[in-house]
Steps between C-alpha positions, in 0.01 A plus 500: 500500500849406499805736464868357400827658500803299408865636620831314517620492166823629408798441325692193588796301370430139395515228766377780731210519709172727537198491706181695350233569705130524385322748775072500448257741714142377537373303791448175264886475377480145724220337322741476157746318345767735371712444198835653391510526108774667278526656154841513302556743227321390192351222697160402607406508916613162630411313857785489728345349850163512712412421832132441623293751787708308757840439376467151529489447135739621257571425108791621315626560112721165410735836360554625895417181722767469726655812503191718561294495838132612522384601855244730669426704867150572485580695812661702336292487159803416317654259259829391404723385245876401571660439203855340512740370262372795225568412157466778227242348370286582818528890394134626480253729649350278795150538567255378782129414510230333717314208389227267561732209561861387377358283190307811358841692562722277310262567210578827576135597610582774692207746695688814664849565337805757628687731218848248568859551624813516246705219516810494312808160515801647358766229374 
């Protein structure tokens, strides 16, 4: 079993910066791909990025490519997601999960799941 708490999130003007971070207990955290999703009030849970068991694979929402940057320390049993150049339109509750693989991510087929961070863009 898999454990995931997300922190990082905050309150941030746009064209700012912010790195979540996506900490998992459990001995078999490095055997999974782990995706970063995000839900918007009034909005259904979207894919933002995913990397694979190794981090040698990663896959990203067209919505945040190139301003977002998936990475992991499975050291450290840890995650990350630095997210620069916000828009408003990034403003969601940012959520982490393990997966089988980054294709079964970006459908959103998620296994373990944390409760999400708080992000908020202002303008």
């Amino acid at each position: 079993q898999v454990q995931l708490v997300e922190s990082g999130g905050g309150l941030v003007q746009a064209g700012g910066s912010l790195r979540l971070s996506c900490a998992a207990s459990g001995r078999t955290f490095s055997r999974y791909g782990i995706g970063w999703f995000r839900q918007a009030p009034g909005k259904e849970r979207e894919f933002v990025a995913a990397i694979n068991f190794s981090g040698g694979s990663t896959t990203y929402a067209d919505s945040v490519l190139g301003r977002f940057t998936i990475s992991r320390d499975n050291a450290k049993n840890t995650v990350y997601l630095q997210m620069d150049s916000l828009k408003p339109e990034d403003t969601a509750v940012y959520y982490c999960a393990t997966g089988n693989n980054v294709f079964a991510l970006k459908r959103s087929l998620g296994i373990h799941w944390g409760n999400g961070t708080l992000v908020t863009v202002s303008s």
